[in-house]
C-alpha positions in Angstrom: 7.1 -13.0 6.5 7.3 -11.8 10.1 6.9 -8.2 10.1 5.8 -4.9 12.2 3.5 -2.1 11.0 3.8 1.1 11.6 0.5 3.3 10.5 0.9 6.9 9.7 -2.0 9.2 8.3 -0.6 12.6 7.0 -2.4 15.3 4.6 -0.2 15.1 1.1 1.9 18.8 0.4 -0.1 20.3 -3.1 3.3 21.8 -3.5 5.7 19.2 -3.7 4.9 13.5 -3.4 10.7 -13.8 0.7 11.9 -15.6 3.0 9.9 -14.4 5.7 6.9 -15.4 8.4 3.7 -12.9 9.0 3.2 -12.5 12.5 2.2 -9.3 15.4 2.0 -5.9 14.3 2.4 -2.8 16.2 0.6 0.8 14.9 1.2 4.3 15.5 -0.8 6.8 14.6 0.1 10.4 13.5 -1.7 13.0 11.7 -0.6 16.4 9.7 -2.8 18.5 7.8 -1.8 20.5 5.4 -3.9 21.0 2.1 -4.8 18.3 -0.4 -4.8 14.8 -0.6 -5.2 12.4 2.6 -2.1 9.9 2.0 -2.4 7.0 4.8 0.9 5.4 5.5 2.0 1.8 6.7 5.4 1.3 7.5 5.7 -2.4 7.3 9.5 -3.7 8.5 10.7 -7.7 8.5 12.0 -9.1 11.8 14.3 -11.3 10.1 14.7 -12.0 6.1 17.4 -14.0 4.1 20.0 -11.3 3.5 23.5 -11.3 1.4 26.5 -9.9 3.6 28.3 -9.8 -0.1 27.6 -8.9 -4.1 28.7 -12.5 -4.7 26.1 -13.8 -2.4 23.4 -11.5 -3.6 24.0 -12.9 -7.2 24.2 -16.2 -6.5 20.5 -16.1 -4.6 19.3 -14.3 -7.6 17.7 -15.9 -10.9 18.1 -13.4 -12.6 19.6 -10.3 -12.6 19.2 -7.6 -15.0 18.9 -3.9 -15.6 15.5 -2.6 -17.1 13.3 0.4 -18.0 9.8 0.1 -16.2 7.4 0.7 -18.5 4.3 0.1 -16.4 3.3 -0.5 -12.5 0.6 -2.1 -11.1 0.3 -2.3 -7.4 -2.7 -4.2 -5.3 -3.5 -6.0 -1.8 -1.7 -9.7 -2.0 -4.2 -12.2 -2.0 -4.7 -13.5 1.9 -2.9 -10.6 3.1 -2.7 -7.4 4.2 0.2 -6.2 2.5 0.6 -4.3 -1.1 2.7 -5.8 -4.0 4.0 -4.2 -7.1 4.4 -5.8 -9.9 6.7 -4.4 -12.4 6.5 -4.6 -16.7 10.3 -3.9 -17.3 11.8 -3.6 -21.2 14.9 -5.4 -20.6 18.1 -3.3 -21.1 20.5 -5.6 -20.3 20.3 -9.5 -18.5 23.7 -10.1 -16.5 22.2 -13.4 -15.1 19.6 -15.7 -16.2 16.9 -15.7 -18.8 14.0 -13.6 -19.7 10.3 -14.9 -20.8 7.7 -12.1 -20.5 7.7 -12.4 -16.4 6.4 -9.2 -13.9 9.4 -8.0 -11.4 7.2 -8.2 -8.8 8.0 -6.7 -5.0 6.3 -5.6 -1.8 5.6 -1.8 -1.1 3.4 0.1 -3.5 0.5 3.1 -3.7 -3.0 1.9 -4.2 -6.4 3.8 -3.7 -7.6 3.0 0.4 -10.7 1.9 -1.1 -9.1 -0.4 -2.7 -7.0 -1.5 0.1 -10.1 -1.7 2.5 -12.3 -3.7 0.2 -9.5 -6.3 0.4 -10.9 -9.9 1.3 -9.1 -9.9 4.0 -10.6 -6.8 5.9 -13.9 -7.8 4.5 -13.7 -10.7 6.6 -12.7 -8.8 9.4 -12.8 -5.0 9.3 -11.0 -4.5 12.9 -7.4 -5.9 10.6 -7.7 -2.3 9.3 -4.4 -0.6 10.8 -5.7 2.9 10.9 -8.8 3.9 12.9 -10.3 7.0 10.4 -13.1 8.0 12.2 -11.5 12.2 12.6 -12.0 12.3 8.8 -14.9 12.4 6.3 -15.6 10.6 4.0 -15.0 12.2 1.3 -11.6 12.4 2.8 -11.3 8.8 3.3 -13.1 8.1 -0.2 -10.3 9.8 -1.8 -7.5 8.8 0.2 -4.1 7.0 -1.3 -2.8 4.3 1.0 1.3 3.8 1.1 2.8 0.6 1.6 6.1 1.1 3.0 8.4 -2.3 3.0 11.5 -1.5 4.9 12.2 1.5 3.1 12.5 0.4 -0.5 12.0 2.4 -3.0 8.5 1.7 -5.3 9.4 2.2 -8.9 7.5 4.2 -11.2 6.9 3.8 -14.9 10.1 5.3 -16.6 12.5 4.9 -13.8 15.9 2.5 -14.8 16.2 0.1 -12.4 19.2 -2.8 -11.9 16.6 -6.2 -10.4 17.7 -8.8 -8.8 15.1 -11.4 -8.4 14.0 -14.9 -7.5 11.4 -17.2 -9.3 8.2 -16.9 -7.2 5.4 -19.4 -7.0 3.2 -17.8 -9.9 6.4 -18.5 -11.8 7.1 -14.7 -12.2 10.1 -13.2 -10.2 10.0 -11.5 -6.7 12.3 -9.2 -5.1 15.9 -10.9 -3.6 15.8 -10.9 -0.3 12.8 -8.7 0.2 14.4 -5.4 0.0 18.4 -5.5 -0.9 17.8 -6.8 -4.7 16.3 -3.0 -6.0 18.8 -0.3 -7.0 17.5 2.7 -8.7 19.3 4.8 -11.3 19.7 8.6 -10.1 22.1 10.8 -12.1 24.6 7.8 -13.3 24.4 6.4 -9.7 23.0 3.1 -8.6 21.2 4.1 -5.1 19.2 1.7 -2.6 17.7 4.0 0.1 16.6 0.5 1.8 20.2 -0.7 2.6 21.2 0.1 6.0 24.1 2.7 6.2 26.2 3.6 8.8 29.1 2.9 10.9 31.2 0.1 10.1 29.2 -1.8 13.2 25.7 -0.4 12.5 25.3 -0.9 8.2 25.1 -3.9 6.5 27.5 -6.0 5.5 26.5 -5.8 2.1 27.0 -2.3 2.1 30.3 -2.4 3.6 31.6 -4.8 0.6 29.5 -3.0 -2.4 31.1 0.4 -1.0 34.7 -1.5 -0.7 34.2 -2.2 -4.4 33.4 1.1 -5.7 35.4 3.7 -3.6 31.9 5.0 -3.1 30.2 7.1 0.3 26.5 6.9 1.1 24.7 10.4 0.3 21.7 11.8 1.7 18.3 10.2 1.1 15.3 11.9 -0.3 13.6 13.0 2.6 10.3 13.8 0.5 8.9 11.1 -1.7 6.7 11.3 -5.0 3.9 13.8 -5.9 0.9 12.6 -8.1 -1.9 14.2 -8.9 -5.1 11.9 -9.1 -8.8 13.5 -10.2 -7.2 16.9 -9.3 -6.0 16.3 -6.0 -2.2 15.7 -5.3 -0.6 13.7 -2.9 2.9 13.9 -1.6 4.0 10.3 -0.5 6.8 10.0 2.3 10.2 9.8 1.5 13.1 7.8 2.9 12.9 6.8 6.6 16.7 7.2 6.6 19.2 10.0 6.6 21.3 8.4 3.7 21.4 5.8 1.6 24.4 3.8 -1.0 25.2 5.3 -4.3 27.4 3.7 -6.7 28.6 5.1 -10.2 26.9 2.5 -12.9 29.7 1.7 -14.4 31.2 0.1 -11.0 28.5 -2.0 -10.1 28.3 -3.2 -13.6 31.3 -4.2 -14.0 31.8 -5.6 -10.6 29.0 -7.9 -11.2 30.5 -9.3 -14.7 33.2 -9.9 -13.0 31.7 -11.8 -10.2 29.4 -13.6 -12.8 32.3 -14.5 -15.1 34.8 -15.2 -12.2 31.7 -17.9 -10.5 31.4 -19.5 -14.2 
């Protein structure tokens, strides 16, 4: 997976939170305080990925494709790497595509404690990977920090979210993410919405959103400009939210059907 990162440190709000190559990375650095919780941020984008310009193509480079409740996350440092993956324990609503055999939906982005993050093999070997350079905080600051691993925008589940997955069998035999970001839709007040698909004009968005749209009658909306809140050991941190100003939302019932229809129409 080729990508860029993008480092951001910010002070968390205690009001409100694969078919790719590694290669350079390029870090910026910006800092806010406010009042609790250090969140450190890396924005991690993919030069170039496999993507569907269609529904029809997204389905057919899927192996399965289903909608689920999460029922647990677990989110760590991928083995060799420095990027965070999350791995996803779904109850399984509904399978449009495929089968189901006790598999993790698994996906890269994800929260994870910077201790965590930095004791990663990886930066044990050679601390100077670390894309942050920390030495303006404490550390107690930096003992408590939450790292944020942004993947081109997508949204990182949480346990109780409905989500509709499209994946592909990985190596560990479980199933990862279709096409590293476009496979994720989240369900938010009856509407399917994927903040990582690129809206726009008809020349700037993706193609994929240009047909999904076409099918559903539908307009992109606004995206959450402010992410998640937790609260961990008494401090809260506010994550980031969407790096764009809007993002596709389609009524449930349109992309369902749509992709029965695709599914029945390809059988």
């Amino acid at each position: 997976m080729k990508k860029k990162h993008f480092a951001v440190l910010t002070f968390a709000l205690c009001f409100s939170l694969l078919s790719t190559a590694c290669g350079t990375s390029k870090n910026s650095t910006e800092s806010t305080q406010t009042q609790k919780g250090l969140v450190l941020t890396v924005s991690s984008t993919a030069d170039f990925v496999d993507q569907a310009t269609t529904l029809q193509e997204l389905i057919d480079s899927s192996d399965i494709v289903a909608k689920v409740n999460v029922q647990k996350v677990d989110s760590c440092v991928y083995k060799g790497t420095d990027s965070v993956v999350t791995s996803i324990t779904p109850e399984i609503l509904e399978i449009y595509k495929g089968t189901y055999n006790g598999e993790t939906f698994d996906m890269y982005g994800g929260y994870i404690s910077y201790a965590e993050y930095q004791n990663a093999p990886i930066f044990q070997e050679n601390d100077d990977a670390l894309p942050f350079d920390t030495s303006s905080y404490s550390e107690s600051e930096i003992n408590n920090a939450q790292l944020y691993w942004d993947w081109c925008n997508v949204y990182i589940p949480s346990a109780g979210d409905t989500l509709l997955y499209f994946g592909k069998v990985s190596d560990n035999n479980n199933f990862f993410l279709t096409n590293a970001y476009q496979g994720l839709f989240h369900l938010e007040d009856g509407n399917w919405t994927n903040q990582a698909l690129i809206t726009g004009s008809q020349t700037q968005q993706e193609l994929l959103v240009t047909d999904l749209l076409n099918i559903s009658g539908s307009s992109a909306v606004e995206s959450p400009q402010t992410g998640i809140s937790k609260t961990i050991d008494a401090i809260t941190y506010t994550y980031p939210g969407s790096d764009y100003d809007t993002m596709i939302s389609i009524p449930e019932s349109a992309l369902t059907e749509a992709i029965q229809k695709n599914i029945s129409d390809a059988e």
